[in-house]
PDB file of N, H, CA, C and O in Angstrom:
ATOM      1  N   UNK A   1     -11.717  -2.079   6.654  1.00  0.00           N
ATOM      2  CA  UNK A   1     -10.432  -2.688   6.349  1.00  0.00           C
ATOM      3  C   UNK A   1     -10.573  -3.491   5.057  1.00  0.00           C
ATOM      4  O   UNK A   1     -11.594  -4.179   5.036  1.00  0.00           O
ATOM      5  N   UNK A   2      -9.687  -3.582   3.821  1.00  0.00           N
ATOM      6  H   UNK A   2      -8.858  -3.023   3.838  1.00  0.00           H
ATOM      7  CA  UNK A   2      -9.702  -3.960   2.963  1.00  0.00           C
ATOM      8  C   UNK A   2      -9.740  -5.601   3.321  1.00  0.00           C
ATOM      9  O   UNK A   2      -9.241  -5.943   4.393  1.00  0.00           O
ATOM     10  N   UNK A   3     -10.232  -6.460   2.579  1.00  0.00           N
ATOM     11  H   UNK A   3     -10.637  -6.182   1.708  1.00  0.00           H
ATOM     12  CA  UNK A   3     -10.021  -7.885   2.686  1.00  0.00           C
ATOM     13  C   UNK A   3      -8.759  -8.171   1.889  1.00  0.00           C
ATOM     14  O   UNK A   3      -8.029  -7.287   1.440  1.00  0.00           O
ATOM     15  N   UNK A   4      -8.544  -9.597   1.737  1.00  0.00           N
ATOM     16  H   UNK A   4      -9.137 -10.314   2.102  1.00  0.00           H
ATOM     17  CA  UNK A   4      -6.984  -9.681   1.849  1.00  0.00           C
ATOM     18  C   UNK A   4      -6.794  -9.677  -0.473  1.00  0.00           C
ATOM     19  O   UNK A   4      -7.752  -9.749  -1.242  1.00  0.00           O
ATOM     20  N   UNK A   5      -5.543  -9.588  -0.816  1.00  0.00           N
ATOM     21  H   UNK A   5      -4.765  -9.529  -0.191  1.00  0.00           H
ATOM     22  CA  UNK A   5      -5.708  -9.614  -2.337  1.00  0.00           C
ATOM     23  C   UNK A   5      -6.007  -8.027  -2.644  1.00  0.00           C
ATOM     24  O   UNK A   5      -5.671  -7.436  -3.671  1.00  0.00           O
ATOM     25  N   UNK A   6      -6.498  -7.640  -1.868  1.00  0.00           N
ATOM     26  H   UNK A   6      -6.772  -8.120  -1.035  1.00  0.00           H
ATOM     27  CA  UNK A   6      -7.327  -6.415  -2.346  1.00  0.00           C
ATOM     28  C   UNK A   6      -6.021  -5.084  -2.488  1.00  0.00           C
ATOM     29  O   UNK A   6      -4.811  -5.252  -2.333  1.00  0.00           O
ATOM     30  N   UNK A   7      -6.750  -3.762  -2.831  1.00  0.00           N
ATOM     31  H   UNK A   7      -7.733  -3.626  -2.957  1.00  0.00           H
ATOM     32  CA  UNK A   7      -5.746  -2.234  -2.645  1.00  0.00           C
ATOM     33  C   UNK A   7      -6.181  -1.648  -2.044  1.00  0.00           C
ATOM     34  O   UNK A   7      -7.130  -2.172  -1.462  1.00  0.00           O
ATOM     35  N   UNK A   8      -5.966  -0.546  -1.778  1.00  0.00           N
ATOM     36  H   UNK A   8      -5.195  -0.120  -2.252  1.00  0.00           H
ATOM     37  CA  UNK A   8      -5.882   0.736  -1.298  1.00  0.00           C
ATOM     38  C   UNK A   8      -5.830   2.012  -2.298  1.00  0.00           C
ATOM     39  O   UNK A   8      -4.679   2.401  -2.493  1.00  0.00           O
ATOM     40  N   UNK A   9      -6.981   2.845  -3.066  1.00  0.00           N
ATOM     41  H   UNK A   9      -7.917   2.529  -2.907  1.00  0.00           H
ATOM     42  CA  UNK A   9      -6.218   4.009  -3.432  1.00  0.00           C
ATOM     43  C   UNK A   9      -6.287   4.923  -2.535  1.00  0.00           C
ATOM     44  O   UNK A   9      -7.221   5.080  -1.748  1.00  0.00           O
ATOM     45  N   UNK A  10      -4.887   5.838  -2.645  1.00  0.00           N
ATOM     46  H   UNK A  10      -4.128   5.710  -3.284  1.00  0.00           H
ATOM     47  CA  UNK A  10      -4.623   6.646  -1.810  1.00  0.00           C
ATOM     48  C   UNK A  10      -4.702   8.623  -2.871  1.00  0.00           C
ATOM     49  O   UNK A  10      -3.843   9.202  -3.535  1.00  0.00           O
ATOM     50  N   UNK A  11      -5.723   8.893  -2.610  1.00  0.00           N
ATOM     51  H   UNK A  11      -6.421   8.423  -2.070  1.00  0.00           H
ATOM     52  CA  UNK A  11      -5.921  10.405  -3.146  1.00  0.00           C
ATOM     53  C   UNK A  11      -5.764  11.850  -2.099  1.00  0.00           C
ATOM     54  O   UNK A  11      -6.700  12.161  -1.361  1.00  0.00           O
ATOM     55  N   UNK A  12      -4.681  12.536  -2.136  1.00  0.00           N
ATOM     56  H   UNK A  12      -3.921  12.284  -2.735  1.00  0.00           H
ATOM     57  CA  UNK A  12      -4.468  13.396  -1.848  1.00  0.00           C
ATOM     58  C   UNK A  12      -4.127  14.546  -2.470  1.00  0.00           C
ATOM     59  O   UNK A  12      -3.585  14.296  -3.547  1.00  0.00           O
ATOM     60  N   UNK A  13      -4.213  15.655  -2.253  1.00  0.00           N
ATOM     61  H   UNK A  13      -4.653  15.858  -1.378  1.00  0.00           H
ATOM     62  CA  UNK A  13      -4.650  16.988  -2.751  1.00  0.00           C
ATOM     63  C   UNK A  13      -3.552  17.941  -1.995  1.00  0.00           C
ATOM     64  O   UNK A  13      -2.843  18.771  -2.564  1.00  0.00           O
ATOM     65  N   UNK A  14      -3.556  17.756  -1.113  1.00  0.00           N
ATOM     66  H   UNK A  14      -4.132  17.081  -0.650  1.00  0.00           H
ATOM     67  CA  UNK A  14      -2.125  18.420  -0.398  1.00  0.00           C
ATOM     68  C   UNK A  14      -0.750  17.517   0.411  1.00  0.00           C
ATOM     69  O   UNK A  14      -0.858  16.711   1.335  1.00  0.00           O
ATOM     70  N   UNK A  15       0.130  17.830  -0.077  1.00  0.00           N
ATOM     71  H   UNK A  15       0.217  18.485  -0.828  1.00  0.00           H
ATOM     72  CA  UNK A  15       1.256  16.979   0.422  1.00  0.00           C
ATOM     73  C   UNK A  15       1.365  17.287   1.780  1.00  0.00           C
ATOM     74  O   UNK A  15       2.516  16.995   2.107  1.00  0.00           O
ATOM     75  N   UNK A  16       0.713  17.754   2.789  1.00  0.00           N
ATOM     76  H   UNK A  16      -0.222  17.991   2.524  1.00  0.00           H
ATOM     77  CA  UNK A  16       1.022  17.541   4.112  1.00  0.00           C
ATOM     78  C   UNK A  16       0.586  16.520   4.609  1.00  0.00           C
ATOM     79  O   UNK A  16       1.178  15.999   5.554  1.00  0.00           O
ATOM     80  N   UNK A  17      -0.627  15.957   4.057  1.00  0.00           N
ATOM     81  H   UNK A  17      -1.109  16.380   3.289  1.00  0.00           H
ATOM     82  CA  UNK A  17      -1.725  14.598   4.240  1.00  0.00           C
ATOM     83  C   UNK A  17      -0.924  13.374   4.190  1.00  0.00           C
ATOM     84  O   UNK A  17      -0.915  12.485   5.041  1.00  0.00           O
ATOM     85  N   UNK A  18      -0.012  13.442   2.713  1.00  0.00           N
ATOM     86  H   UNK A  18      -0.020  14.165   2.021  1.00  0.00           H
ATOM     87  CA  UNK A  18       0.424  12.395   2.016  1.00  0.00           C
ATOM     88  C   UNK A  18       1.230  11.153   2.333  1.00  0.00           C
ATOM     89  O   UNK A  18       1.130  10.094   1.713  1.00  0.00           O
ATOM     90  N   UNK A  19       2.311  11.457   3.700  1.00  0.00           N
ATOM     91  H   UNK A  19       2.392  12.317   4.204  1.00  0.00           H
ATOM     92  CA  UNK A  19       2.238  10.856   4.215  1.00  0.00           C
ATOM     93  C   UNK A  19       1.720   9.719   5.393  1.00  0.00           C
ATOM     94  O   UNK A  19       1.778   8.501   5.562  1.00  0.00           O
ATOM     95  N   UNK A  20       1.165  10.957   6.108  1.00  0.00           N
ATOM     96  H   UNK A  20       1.118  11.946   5.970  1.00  0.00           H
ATOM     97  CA  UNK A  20      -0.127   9.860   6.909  1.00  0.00           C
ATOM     98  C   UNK A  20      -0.689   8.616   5.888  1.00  0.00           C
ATOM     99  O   UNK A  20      -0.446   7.414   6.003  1.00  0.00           O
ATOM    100  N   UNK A  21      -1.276   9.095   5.156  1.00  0.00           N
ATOM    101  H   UNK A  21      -1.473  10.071   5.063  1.00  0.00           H
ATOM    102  CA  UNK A  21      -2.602   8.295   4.083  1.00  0.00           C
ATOM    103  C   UNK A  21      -1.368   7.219   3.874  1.00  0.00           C
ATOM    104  O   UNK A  21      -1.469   6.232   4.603  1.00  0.00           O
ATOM    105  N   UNK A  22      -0.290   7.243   3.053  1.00  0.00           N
ATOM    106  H   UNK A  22      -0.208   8.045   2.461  1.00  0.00           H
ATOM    107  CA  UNK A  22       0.855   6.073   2.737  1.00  0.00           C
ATOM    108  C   UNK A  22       0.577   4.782   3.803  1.00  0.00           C
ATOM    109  O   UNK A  22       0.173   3.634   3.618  1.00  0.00           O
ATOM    110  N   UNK A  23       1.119   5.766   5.372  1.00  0.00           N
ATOM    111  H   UNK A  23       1.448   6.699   5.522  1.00  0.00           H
ATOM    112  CA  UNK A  23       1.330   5.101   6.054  1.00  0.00           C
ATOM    113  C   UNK A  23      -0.115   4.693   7.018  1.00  0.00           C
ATOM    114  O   UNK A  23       0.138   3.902   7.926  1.00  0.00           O
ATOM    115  N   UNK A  24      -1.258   5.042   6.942  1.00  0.00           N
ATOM    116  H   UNK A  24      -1.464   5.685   6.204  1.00  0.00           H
ATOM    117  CA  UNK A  24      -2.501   4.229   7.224  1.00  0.00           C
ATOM    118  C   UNK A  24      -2.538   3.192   6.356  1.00  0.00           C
ATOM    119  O   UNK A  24      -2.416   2.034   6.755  1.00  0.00           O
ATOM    120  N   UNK A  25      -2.713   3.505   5.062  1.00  0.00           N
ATOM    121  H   UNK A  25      -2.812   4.445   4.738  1.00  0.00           H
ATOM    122  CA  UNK A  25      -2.731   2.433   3.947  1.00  0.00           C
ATOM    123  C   UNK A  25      -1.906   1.058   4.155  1.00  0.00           C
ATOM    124  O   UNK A  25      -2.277  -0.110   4.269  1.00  0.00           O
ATOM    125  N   UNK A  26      -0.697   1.643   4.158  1.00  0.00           N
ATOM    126  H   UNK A  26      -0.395   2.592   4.065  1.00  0.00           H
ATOM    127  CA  UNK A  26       0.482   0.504   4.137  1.00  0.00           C
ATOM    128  C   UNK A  26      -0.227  -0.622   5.900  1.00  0.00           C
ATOM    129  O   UNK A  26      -0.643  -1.778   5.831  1.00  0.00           O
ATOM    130  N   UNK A  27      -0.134   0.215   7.204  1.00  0.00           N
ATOM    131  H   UNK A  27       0.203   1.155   7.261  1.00  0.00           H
ATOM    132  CA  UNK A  27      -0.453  -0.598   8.204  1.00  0.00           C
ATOM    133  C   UNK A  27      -1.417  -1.383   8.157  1.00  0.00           C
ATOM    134  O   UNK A  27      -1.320  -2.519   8.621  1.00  0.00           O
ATOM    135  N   UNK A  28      -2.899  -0.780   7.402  1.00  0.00           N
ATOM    136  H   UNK A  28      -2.978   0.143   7.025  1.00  0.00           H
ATOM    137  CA  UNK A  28      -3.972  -1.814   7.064  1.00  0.00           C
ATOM    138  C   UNK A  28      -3.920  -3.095   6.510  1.00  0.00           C
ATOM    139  O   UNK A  28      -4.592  -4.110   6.693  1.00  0.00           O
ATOM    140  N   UNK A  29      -2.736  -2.752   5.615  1.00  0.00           N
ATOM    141  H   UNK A  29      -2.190  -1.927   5.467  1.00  0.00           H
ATOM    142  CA  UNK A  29      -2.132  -3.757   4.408  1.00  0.00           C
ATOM    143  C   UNK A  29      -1.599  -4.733   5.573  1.00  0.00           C
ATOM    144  O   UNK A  29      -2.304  -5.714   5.809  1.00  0.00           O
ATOM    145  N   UNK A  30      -0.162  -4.521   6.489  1.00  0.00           N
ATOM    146  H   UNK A  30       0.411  -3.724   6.297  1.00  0.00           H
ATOM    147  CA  UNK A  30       0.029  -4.943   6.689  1.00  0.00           C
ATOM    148  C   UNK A  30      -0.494  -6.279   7.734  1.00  0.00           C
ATOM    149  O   UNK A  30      -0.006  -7.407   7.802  1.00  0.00           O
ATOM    150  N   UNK A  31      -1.634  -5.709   8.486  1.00  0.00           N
ATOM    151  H   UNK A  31      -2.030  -4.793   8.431  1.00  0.00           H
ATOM    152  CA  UNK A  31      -2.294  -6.554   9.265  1.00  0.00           C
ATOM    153  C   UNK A  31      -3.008  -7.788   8.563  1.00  0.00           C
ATOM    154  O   UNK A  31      -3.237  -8.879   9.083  1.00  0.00           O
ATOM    155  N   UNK A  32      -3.386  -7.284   6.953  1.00  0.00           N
ATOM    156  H   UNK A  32      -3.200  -6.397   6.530  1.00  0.00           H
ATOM    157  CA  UNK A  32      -3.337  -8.604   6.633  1.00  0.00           C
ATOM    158  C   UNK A  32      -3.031  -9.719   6.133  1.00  0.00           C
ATOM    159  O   UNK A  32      -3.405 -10.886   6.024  1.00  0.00           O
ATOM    160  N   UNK A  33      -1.828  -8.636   5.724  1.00  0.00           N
ATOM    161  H   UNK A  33      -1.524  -7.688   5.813  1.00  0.00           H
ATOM    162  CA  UNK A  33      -0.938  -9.632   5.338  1.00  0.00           C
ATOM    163  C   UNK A  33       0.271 -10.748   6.319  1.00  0.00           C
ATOM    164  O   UNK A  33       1.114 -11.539   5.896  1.00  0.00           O
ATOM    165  N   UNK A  34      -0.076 -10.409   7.601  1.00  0.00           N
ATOM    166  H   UNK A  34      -0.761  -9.766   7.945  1.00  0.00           H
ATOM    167  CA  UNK A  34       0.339 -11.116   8.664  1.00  0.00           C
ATOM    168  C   UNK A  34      -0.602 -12.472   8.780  1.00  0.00           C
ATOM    169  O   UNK A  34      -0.197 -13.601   9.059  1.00  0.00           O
ATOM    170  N   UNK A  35      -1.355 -12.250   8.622  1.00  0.00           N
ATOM    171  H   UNK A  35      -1.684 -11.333   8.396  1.00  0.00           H
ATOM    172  CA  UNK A  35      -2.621 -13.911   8.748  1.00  0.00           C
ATOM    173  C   UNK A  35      -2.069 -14.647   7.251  1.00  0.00           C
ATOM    174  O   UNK A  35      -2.827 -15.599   7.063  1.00  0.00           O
ATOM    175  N   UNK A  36      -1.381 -14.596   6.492  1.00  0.00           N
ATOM    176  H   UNK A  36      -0.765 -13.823   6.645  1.00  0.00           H
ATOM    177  CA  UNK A  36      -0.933 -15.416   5.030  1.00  0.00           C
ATOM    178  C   UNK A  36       0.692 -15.226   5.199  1.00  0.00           C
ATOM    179  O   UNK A  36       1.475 -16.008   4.658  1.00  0.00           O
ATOM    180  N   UNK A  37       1.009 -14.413   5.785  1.00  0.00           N
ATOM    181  H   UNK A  37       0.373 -13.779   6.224  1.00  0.00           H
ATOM    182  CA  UNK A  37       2.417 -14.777   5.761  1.00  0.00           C
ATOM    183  C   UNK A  37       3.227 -15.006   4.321  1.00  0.00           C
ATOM    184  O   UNK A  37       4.372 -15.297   3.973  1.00  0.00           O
ATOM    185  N   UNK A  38       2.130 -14.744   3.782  1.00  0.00           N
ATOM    186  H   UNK A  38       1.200 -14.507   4.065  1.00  0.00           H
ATOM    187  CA  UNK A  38       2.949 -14.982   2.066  1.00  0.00           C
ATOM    188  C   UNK A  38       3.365 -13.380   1.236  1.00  0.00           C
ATOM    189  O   UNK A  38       4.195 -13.197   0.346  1.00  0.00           O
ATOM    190  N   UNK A  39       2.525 -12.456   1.853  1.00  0.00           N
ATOM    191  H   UNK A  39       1.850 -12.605   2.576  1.00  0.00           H
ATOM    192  CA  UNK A  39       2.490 -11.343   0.611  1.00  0.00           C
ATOM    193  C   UNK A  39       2.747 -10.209   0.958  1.00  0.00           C
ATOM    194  O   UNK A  39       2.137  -9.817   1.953  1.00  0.00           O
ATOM    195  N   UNK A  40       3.601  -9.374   0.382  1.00  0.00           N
ATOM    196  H   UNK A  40       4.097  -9.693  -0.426  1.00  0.00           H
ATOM    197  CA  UNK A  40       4.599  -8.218   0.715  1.00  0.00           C
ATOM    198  C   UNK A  40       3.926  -6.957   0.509  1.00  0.00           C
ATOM    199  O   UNK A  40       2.785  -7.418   0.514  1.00  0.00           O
ATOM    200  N   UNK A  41       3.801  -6.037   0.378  1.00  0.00           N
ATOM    201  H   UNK A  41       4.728  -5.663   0.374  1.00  0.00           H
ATOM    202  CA  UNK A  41       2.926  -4.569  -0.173  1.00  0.00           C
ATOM    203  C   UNK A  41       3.589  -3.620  -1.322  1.00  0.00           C
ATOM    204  O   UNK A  41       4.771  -3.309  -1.175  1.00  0.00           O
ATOM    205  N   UNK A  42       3.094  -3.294  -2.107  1.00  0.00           N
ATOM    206  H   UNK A  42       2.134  -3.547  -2.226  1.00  0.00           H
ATOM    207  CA  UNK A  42       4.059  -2.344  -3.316  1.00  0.00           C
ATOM    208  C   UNK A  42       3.232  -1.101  -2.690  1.00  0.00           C
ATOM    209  O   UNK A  42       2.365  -1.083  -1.816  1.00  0.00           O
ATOM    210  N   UNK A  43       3.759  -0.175  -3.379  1.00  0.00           N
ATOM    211  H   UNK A  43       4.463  -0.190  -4.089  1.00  0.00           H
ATOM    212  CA  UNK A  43       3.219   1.067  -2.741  1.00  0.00           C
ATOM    213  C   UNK A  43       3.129   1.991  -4.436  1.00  0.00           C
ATOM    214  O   UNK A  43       3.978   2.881  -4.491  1.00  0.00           O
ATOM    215  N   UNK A  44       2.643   1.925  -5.144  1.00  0.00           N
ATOM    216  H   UNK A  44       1.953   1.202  -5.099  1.00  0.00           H
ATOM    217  CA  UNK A  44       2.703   2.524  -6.845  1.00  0.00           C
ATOM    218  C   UNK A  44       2.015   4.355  -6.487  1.00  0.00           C
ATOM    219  O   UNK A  44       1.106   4.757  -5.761  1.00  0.00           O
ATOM    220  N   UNK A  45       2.860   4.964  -7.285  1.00  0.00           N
ATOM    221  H   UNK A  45       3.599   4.637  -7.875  1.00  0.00           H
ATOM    222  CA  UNK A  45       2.807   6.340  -7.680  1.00  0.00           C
ATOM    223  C   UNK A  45       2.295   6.588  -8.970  1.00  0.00           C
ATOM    224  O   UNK A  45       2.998   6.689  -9.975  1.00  0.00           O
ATOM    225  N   UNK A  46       0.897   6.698  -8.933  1.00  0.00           N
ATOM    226  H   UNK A  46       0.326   6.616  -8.116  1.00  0.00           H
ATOM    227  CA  UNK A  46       0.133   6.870 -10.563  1.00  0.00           C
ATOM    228  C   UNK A  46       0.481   8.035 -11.156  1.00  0.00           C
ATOM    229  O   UNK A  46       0.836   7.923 -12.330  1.00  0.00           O
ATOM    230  N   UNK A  47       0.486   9.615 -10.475  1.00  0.00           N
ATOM    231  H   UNK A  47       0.198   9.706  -9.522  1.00  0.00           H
ATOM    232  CA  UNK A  47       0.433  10.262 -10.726  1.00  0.00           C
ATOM    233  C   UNK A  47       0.853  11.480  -9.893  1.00  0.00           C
ATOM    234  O   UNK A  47       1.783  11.036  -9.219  1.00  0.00           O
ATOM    235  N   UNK A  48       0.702  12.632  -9.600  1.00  0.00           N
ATOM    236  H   UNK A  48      -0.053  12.993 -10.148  1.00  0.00           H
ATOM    237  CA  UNK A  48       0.427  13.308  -8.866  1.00  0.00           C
ATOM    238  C   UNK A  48      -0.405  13.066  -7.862  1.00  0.00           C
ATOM    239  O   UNK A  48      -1.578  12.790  -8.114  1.00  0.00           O
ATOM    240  N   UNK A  49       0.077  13.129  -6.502  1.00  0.00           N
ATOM    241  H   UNK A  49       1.030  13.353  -6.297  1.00  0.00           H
ATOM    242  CA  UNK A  49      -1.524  12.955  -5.226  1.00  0.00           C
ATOM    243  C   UNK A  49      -2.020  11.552  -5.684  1.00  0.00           C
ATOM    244  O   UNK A  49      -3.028  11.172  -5.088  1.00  0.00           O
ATOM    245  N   UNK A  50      -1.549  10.763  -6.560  1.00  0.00           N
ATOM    246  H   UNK A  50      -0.730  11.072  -7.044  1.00  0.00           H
ATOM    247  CA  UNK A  50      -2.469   9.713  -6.867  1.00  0.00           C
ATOM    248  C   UNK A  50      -1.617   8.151  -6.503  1.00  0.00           C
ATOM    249  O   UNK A  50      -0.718   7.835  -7.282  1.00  0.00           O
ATOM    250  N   UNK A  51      -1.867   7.413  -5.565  1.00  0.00           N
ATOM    251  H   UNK A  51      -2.598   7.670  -4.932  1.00  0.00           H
ATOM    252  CA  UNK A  51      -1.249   6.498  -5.200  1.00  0.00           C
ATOM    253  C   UNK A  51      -2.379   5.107  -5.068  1.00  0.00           C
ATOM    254  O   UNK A  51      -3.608   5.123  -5.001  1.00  0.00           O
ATOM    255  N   UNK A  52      -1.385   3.899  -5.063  1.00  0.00           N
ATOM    256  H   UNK A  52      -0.386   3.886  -5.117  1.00  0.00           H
ATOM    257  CA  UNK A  52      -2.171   2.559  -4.679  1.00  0.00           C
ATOM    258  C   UNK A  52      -1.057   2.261  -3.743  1.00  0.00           C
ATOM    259  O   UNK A  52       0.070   2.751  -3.664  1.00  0.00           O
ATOM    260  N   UNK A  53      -1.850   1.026  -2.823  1.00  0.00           N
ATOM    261  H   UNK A  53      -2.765   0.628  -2.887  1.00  0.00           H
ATOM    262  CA  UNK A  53      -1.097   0.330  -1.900  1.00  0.00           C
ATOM    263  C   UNK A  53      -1.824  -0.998  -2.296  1.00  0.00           C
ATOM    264  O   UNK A  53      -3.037  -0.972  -2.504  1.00  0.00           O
ATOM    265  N   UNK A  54      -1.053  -2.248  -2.414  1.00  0.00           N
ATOM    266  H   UNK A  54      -0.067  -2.269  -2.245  1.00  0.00           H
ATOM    267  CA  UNK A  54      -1.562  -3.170  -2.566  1.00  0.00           C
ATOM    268  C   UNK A  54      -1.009  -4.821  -2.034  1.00  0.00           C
ATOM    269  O   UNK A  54      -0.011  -5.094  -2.700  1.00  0.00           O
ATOM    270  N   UNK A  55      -1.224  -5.529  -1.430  1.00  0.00           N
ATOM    271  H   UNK A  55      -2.035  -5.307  -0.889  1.00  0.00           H
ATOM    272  CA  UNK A  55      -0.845  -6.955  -1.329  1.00  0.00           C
ATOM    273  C   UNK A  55      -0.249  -7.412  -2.654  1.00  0.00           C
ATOM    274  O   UNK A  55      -0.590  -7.032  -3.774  1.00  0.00           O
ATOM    275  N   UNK A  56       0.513  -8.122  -2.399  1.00  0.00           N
ATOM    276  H   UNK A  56       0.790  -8.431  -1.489  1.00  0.00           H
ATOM    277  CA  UNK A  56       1.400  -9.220  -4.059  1.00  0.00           C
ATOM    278  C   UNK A  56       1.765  -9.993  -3.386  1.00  0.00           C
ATOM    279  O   UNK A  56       2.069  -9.959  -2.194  1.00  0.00           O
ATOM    280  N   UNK A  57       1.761 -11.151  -4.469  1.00  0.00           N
ATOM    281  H   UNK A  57       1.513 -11.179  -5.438  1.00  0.00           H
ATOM    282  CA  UNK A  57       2.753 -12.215  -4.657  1.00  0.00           C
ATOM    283  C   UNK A  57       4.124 -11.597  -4.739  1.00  0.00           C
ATOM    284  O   UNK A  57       5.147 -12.101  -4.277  1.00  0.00           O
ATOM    285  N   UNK A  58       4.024 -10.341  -5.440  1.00  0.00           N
ATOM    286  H   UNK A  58       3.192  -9.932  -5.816  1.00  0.00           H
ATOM    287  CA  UNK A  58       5.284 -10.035  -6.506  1.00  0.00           C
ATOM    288  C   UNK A  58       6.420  -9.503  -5.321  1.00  0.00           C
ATOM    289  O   UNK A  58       7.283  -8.928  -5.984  1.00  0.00           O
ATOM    290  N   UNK A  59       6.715  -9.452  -4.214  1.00  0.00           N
ATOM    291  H   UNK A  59       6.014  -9.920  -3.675  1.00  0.00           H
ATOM    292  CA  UNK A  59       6.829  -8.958  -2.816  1.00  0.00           C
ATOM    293  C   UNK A  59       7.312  -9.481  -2.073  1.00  0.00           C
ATOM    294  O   UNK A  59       6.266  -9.995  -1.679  1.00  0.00           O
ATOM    295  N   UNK A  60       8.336 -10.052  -1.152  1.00  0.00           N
ATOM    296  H   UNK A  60       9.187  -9.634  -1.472  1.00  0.00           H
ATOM    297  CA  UNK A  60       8.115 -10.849  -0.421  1.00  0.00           C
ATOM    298  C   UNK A  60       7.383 -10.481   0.970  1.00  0.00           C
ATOM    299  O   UNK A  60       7.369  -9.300   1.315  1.00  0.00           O
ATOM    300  N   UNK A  61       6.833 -11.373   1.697  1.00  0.00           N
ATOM    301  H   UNK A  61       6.844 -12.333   1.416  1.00  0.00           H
ATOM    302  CA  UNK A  61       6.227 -11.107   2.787  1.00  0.00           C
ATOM    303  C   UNK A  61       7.523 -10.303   3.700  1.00  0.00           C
ATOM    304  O   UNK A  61       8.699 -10.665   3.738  1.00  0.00           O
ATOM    305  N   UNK A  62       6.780  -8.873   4.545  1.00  0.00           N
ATOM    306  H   UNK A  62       5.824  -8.579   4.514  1.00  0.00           H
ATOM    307  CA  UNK A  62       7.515  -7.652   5.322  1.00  0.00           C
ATOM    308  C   UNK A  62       7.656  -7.110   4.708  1.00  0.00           C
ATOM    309  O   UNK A  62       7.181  -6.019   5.022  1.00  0.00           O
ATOM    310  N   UNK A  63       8.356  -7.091   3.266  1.00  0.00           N
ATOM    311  H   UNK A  63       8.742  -7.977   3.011  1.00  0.00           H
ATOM    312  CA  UNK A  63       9.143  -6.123   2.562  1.00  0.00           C
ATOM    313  C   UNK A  63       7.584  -5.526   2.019  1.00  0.00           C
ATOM    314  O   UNK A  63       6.574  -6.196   1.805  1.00  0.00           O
ATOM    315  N   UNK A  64       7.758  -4.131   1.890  1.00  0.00           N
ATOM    316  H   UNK A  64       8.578  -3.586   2.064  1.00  0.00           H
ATOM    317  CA  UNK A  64       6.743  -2.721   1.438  1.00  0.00           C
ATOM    318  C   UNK A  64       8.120  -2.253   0.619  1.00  0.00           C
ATOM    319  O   UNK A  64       9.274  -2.204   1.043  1.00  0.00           O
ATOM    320  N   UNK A  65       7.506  -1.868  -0.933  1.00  0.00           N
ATOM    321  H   UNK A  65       6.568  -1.908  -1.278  1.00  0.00           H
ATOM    322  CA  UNK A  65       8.396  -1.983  -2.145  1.00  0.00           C
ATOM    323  C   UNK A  65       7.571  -0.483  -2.447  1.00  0.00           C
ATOM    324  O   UNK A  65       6.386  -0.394  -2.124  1.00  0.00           O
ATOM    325  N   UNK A  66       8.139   0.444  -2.957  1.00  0.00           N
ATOM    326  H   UNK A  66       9.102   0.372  -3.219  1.00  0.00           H
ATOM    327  CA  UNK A  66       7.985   1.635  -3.916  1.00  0.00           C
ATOM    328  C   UNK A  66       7.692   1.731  -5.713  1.00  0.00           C
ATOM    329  O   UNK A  66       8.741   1.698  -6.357  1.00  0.00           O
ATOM    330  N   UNK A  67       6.767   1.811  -6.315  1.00  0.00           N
ATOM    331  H   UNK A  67       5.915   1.838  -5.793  1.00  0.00           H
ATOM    332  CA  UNK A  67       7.277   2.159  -7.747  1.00  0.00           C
ATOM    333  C   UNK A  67       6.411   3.617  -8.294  1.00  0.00           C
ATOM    334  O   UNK A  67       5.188   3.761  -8.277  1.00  0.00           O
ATOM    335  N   UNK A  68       7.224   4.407  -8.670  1.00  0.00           N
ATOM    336  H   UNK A  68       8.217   4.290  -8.683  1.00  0.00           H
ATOM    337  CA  UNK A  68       7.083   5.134  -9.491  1.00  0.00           C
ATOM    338  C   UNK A  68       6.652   4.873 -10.894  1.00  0.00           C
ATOM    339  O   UNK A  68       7.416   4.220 -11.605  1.00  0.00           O
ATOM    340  N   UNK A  69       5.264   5.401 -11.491  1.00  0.00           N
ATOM    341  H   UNK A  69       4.644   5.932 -10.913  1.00  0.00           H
ATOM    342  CA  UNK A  69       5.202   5.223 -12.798  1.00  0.00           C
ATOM    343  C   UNK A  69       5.447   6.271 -13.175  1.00  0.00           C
ATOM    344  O   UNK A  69       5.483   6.499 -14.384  1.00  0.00           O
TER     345      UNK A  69
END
């Protein structure tokens, strides 16, 4: 489990995976972001198959935010 501040990259190769991996990622996130109560999750699209999940400030705590680069 990631410690808290930290990401997640998420690499997938076939889009049948792609959701699972999102949504493992994102739940990990969220468990710790329940002990701070302060920090929300973005979910960033690098590329193709190529994703981060990460804790922010930038977020509010619950809310899991999307960006496309």
């Amino acid at each position: 489990m990631p410690s808290p501040n930290k990401y997640i990259n998420i690499q997938v190769k076939d889009r049948s995976v792609l959701d699972d991996s999102l949504n493992a990622a994102v739940k990990d996130l969220q468990h710790i972001a329940m002990v701070s109560g302060t920090q929300g999750i973005i979910v960033t699209r690098n590329g193709p198959g190529d994703y981060t999940a990460a804790l922010t400030d930038k977020v509010p705590y619950g809310i899991t935010r999307e960006v496309f680069l």
